[in-house]
C-alpha positions in Angstrom: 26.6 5.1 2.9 27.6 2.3 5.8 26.9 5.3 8.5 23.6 5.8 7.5 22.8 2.0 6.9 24.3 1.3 10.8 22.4 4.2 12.1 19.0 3.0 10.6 19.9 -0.3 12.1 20.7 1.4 15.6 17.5 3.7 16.2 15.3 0.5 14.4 16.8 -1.5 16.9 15.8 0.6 20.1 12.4 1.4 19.1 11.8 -2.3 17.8 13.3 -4.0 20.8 9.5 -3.8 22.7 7.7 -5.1 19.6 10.2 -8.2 19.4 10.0 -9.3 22.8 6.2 -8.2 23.2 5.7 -10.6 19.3 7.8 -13.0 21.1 5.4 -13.8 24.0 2.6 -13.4 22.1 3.6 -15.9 19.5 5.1 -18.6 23.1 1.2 -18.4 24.1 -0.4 -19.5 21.0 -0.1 -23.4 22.0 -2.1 -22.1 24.7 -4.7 -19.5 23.3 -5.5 -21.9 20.4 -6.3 -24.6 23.3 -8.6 -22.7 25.1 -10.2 -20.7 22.1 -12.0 -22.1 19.3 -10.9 -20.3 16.0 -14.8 -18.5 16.0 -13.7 -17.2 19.0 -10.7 -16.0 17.9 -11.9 -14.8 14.7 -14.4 -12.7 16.5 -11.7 -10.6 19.2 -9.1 -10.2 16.2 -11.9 -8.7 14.1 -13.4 -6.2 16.1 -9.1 -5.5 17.4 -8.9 -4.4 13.9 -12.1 -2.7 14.0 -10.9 -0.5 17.0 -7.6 0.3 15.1 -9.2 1.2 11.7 -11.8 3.9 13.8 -9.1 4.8 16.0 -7.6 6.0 12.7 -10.8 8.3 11.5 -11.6 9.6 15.8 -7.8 10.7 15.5 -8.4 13.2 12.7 -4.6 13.3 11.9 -4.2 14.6 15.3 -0.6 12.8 16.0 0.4 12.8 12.7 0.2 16.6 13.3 1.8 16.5 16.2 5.0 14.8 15.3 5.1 17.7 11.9 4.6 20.5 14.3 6.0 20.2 17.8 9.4 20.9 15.6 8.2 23.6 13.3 9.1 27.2 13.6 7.4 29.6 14.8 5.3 27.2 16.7 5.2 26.7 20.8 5.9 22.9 21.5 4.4 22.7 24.4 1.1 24.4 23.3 1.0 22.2 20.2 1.2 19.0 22.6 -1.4 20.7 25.0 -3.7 21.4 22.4 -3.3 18.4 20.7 -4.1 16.0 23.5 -7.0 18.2 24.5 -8.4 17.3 21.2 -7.9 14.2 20.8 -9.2 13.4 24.2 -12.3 15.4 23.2 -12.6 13.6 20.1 -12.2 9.6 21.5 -14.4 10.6 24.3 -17.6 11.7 22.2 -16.9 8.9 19.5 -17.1 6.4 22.1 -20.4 8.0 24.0 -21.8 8.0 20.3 -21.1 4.2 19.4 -22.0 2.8 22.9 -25.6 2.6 22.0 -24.7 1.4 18.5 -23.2 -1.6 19.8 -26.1 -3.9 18.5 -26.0 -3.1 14.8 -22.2 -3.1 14.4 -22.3 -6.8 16.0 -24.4 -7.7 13.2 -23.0 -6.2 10.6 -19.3 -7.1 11.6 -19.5 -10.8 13.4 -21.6 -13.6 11.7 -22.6 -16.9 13.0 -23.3 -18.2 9.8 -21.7 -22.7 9.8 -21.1 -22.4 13.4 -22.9 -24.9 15.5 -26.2 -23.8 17.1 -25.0 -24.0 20.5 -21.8 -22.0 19.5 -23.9 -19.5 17.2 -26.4 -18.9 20.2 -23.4 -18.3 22.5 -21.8 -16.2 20.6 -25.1 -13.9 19.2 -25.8 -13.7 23.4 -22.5 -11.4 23.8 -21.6 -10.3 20.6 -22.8 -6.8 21.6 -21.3 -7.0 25.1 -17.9 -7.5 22.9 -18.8 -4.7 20.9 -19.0 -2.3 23.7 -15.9 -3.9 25.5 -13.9 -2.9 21.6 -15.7 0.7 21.9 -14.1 1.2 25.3 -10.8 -0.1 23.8 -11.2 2.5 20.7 -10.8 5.2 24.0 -7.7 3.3 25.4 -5.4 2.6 22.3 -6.4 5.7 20.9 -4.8 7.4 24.4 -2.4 5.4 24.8 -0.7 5.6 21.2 -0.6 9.8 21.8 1.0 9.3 25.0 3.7 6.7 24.0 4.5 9.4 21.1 5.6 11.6 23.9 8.0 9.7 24.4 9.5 9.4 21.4 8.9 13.2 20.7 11.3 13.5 23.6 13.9 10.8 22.5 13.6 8.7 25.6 13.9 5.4 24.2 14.9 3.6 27.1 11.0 4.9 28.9 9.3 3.8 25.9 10.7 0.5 25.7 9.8 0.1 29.3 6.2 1.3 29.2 5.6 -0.8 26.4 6.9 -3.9 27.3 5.1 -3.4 31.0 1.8 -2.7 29.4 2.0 -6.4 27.0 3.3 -8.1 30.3 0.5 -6.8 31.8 -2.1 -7.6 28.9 -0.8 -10.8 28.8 -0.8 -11.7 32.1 -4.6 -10.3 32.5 -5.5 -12.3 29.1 -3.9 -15.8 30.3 -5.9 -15.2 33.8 -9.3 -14.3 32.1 -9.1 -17.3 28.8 -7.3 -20.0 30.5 -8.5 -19.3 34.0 -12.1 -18.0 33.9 -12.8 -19.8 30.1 -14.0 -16.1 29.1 -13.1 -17.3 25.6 -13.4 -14.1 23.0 -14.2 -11.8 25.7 -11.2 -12.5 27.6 -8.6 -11.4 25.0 -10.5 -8.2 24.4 -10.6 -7.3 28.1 -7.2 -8.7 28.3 -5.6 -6.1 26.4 -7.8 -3.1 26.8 -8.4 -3.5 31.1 -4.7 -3.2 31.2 -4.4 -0.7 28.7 -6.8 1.8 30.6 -4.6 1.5 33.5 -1.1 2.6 31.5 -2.9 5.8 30.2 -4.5 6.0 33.5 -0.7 6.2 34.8 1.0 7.7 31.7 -1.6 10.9 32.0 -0.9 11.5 35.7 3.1 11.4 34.4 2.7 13.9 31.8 0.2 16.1 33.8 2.2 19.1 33.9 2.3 19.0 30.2 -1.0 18.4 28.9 -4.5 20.0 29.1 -8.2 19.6 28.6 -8.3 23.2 26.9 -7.2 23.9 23.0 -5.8 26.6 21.2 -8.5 27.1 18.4 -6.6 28.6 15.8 -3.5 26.2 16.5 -6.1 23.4 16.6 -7.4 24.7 12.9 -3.8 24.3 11.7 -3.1 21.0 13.0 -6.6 20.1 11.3 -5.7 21.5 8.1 -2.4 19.2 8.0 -3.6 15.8 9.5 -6.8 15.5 8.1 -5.6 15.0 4.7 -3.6 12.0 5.7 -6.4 10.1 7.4 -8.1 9.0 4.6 -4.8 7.5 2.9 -4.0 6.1 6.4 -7.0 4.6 6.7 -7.8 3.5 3.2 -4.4 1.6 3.3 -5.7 -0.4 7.1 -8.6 -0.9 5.4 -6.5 -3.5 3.3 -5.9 -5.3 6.5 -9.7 -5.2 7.8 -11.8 -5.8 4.5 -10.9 -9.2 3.7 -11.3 -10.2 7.3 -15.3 -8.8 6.9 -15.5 -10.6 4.0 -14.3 -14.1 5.1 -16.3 -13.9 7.6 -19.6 -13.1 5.7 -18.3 -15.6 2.8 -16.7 -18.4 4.7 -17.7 -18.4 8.6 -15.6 -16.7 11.7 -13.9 -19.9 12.2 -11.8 -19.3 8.5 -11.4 -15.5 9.7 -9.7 -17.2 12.6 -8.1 -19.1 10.8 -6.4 -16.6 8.8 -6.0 -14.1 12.1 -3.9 -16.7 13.6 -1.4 -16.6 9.6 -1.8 -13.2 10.3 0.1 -13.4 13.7 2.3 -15.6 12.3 3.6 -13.1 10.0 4.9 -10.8 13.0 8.1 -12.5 12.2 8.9 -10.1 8.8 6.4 -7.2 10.7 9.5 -7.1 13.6 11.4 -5.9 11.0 8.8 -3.6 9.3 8.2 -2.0 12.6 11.4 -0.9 13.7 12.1 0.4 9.8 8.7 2.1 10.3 9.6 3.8 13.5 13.5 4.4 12.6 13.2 5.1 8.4 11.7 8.7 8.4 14.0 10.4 11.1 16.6 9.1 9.0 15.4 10.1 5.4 14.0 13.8 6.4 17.4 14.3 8.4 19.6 13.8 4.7 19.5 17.3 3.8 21.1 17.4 0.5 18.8 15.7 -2.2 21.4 13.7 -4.1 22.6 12.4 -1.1 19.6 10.9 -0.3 18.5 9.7 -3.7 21.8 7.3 -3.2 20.6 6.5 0.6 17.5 5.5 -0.3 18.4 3.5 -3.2 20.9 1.9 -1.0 18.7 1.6 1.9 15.8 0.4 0.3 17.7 -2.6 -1.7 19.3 -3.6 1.9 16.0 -4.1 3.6 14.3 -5.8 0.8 17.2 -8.1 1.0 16.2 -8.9 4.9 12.8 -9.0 4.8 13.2 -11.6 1.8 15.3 -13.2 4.1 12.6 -14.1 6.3 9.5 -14.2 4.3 11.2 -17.6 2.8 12.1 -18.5 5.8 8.4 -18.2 6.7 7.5 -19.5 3.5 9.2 -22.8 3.3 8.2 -23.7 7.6 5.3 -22.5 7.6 3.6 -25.9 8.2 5.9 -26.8 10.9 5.8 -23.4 12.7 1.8 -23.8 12.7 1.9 -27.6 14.2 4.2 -26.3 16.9 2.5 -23.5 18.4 -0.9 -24.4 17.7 -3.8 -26.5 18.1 -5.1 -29.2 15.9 -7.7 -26.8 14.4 -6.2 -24.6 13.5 -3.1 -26.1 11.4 -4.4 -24.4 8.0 -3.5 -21.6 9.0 0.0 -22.2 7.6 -1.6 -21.7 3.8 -1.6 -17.9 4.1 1.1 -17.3 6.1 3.7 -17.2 3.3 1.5 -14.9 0.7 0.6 -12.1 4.2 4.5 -11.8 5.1 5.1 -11.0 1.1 2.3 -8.3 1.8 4.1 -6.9 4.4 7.1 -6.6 3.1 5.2 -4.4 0.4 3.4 -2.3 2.7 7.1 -1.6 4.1 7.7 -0.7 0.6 5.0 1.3 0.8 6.4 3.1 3.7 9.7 4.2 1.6 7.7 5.9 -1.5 5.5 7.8 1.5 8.1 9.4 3.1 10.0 9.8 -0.2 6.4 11.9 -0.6 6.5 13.4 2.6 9.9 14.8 1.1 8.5 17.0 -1.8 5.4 18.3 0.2 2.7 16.2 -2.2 1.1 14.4 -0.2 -2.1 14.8 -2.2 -0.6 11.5 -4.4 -0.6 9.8 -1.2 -4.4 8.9 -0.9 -5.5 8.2 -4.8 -2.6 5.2 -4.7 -4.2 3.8 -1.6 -7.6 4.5 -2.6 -7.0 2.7 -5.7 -5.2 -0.6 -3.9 -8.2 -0.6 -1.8 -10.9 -0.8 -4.5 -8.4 -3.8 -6.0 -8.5 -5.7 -2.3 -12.2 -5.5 -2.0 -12.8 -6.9 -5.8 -10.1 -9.9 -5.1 -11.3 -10.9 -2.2 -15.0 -11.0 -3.2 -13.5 -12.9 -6.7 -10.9 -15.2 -5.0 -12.4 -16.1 -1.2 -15.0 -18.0 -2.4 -13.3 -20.6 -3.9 -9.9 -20.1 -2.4 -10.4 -19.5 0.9 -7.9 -17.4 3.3 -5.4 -18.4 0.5 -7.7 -16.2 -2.1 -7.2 -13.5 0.7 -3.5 -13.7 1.0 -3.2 -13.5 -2.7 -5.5 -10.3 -2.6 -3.4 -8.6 -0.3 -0.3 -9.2 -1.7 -2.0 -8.1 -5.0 -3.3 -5.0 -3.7 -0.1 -3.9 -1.9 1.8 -4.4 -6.1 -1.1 -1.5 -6.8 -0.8 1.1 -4.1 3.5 0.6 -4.3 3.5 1.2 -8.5 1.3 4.0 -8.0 3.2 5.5 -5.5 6.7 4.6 -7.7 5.6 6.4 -10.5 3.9 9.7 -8.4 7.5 9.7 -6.4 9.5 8.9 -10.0 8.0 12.4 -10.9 8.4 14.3 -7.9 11.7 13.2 -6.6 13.1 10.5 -9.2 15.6 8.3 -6.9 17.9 5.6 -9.0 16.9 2.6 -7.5 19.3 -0.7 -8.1 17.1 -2.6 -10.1 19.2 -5.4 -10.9 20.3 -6.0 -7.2 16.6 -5.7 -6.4 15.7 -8.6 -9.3 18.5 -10.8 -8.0 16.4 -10.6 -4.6 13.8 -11.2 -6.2 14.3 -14.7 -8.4 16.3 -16.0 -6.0 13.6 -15.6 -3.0 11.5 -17.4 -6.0 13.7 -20.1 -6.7 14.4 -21.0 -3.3 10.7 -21.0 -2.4 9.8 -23.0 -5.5 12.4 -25.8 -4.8 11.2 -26.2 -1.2 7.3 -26.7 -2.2 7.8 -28.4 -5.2 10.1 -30.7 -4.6 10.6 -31.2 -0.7 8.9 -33.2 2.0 6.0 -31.2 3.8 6.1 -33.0 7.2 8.6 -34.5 9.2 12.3 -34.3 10.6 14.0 -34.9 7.0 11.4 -32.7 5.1 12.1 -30.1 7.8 16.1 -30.1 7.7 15.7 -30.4 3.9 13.6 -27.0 4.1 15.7 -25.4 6.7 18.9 -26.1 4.8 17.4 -24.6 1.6 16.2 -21.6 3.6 20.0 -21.4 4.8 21.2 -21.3 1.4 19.5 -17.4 1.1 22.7 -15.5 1.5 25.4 -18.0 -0.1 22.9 -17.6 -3.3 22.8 -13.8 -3.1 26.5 -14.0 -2.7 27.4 -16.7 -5.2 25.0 -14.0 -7.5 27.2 -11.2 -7.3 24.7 -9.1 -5.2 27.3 -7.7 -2.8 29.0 -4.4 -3.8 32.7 -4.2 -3.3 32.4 -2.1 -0.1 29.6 -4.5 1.1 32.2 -7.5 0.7 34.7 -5.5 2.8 32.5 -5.1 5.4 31.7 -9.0 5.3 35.5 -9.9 5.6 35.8 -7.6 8.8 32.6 -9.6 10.1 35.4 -12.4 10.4 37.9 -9.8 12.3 35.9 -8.6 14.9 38.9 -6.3 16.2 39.7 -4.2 13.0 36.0 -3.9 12.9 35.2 -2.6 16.6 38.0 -0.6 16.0 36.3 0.9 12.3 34.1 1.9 14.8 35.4 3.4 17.2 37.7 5.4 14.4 34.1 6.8 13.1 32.8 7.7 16.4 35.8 10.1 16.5 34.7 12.1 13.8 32.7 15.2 13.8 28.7 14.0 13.5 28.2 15.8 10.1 31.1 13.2 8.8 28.1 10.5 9.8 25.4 12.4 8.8 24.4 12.4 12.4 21.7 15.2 12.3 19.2 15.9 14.8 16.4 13.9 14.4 12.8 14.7 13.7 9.3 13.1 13.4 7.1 13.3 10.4 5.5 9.8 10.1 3.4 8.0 12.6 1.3 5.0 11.7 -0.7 2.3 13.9 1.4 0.2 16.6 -0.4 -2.7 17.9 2.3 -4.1 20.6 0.0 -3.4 23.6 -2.0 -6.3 23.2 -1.3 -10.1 22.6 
């Protein structure tokens, strides 16, 4: 079980390694964003960002997701299927932008509100909101490019070129972003042209480096079969982002965009437990498709699953219990109550990673039909929250929804995946997690300082206590504490390792690799 827990860790580690460095950055230039932004402003780009992402999902049509299902599948040509899938998809982001170009008015209205901003910020703002609009509409072109032609990388295993394109294209973003807010004061506009100016020139490049493998002209009948298996995941795909956009909509029409700033900015805070989701997310289904044998890889995934709970809860008290100190650091006066969602958004992540386990458990047994009622349902429960809890709550109301409506769409999916594929989950490893993470996050709020040095060691101290409680707890197997002492004898233990790369690959379950799950990826822009 160790080999497939390190090689998780290994190829979630390459393919993460952008998205840490790129969060990284972004999260070092908050002090300044939030100085040169007002949070309307902010709340207006990160809203119509999400906007791009959740009709980048629909233009797509399933069209990677096919891709990555069958560029490996007999009887299939690989390089036709990646010809004819980029030939639609460029079809397909092409027309849906010419069609919302014109529509650029309305969907400023109905997405951005100026409702208890000051009338000299409100008139601003109504003056470009379209302009922003048609600046998101040329971005739904660009990410919608560039995440196809990052895939290709991946399709091809090159790590090492898609760490490197990706970090250059968020230096780049970045650099273009710091030079248009700081520099020209383009406020909201700025970030948005930021990221997608420099994105246009990356699949600008990317294209003329895949050239000899892509085309304009489709395959209609291989086209019609890539159809038939993505478009029944984009309505799950997007019904689950949805989660992530609807609450933003209706803060903004409930509260003003300065609280949907406000909760952006927790939001990006949270990156610190989505690092970790990510590279599980890119690295988890190569890994469970690859476990051939089904009993094998009911105990994998148990073991798997109560290891990266154990992580993530690692870091979401962590994020919990310095929240206020994190958000008094690296950001502006304004826009300190931010801290108040942070917590309750990296719970929901860690959820929606979850969430991720039961799909590609689905994936597994073929019926993916289960996969869209779950986050159909979840969504219907996000939308009713927020409109119950914003109100009087605020972006705390909307935390709490989302961490509500990711408990829905994971028990739905545990008992549809129970039926199909029952795996034997460690439940009582997974409640010692569990009440601890509690306890420790009660103690802190309840009972320790909320602002300076002492209340900060005090929290940090308690934070630290994590492990030593799950260990104290009995939550460590017997091999788990062997592999703990040899932590403390680094030679045995590089030389475990060198003793496994020995062995035939089968011994480590090192099987080729394949790709059957794709979902959004964000890391191009600050």
């Amino acid at each position: 079980m160790s080999g497939y827990l390190r090689r998780l860790a290994t190829t979630g580690a390459a393919y993460t390694a952008a998205s840490v460095l790129s969060k990284l950055i972004a999260v070092a230039l908050l002090p300044l964003y939030t100085r040169f932004l007002t949070p309307a402003d902010y709340g207006a780009a990160e809203v119509l960002f999400a906007a791009a992402v959740a009709a980048s999902i629909v233009i797509r049509f399933g069209t990677i997701e096919a891709l990555l299902r069958f560029y490996y599948k007999d009887g299939e040509d690989p390089s036709e299927v990646l010809r004819s899938s980029f030939a639609a998809l460029f079809w397909f982001s092409t027309l849906a932008a010419l069609l919302l170009l014109p529509l650029a008015g309305p969907i400023s209205e109905a997405l951005l509100s100026t409702d208890g901003l000051d009338p000299a910020e409100a008139r601003a703002l109504n003056e470009e909101a379209a302009g922003l609009v048609r600046i998101s509409v040329g971005g739904l072109w660009v990410l919608t490019l560039f995440e196809f032609l990052l895939t290709i990388f991946r399709l091809e295993e090159r790590a090492r070129a898609y760490f490197t394109t990706t970090m250059l294209s968020v230096l780049a973003a970045i650099g273009l972003t710091v030079v248009l807010v700081v520099g020209d004061d383009e406020g909201a506009r700025g970030l948005l042209l930021g990221s997608y100016a420099s994105g246009f020139a990356f699949v600008v490049a990317l294209i003329f480096v895949h050239r000899r493998r892509l085309s304009l002209f489709f395959d209609r009948a291989l086209l019609r079969r890539l159809l038939r298996f993505g478009l029944p995941t984009m309505p799950a795909e997007l019904s689950l982002y949805l989660l992530n956009f609807v609450d933003r909509i209706i803060i903004v029409r409930t509260l003003g965009l300065a609280e949907a700033g406000l909760y952006s900015l927790a939001v990006k805070f949270a990156q610190g437990v989505n690092v970790l989701v990510r590279g599980f997310q890119l690295a988890w289904p190569p890994l469970a498709y690859s476990i051939r044998d089904d009993d094998e890889a009911r105990r994998a995934y148990a073991a798997i699953v109560t290891w990266f709970v154990a992580a993530c809860a690692f870091v979401v008290v962590g994020m919990w219990l310095l929240s206020r100190w994190i958000v008094r650091t690296l950001a502006a006066p304004e826009f300190f109550d931010s801290y108040e969602a942070i917590g309750l958004i990296a719970t929901g992540v860690t959820l929606y990673a979850l969430y991720m386990v039961l799909l590609v458990i689905l994936g597994r047994t073929g019926r993916t039909e289960f996969n869209f009622p779950a986050t159909a349902a979840a969504l219907v429960a996000n939308v009713a929250l927020n409109l119950l809890l914003v109100p009087p709550l605020g972006i705390v109301g909307a935390g709490l929804a989302l961490v509500a409506s990711y408990v829905v769409v994971v028990g739905l999916m545990y008992v549809f995946t129970q039926r199909l594929f029952p795996v034997p989950y460690e439940w009582g490893r997974l409640g010692r997690i569990l009440l601890l993470s509690a306890a420790l996050v009660g103690l802190g709020e309840l009972l320790l300082p909320t602002e300076g040095a002492p209340g900060l060691i005090a929290r940090v101290l308690v934070w630290l206590a994590y492990p030593f409680a799950l260990l104290l707890a009995r939550f460590f197997t017997d091999e788990e504490r062997g592999w703990l002492a040899l932590l403390r004898r680094p030679r045995e233990l590089v030389g475990r390792y060198r003793a496994a790369a020995e062995r035939p690959a089968a011994v480590e379950g090192r099987i080729p690799e394949t790709y059957e799950a794709e979902m959004r990826d964000e890391d191009s822009r600050p």
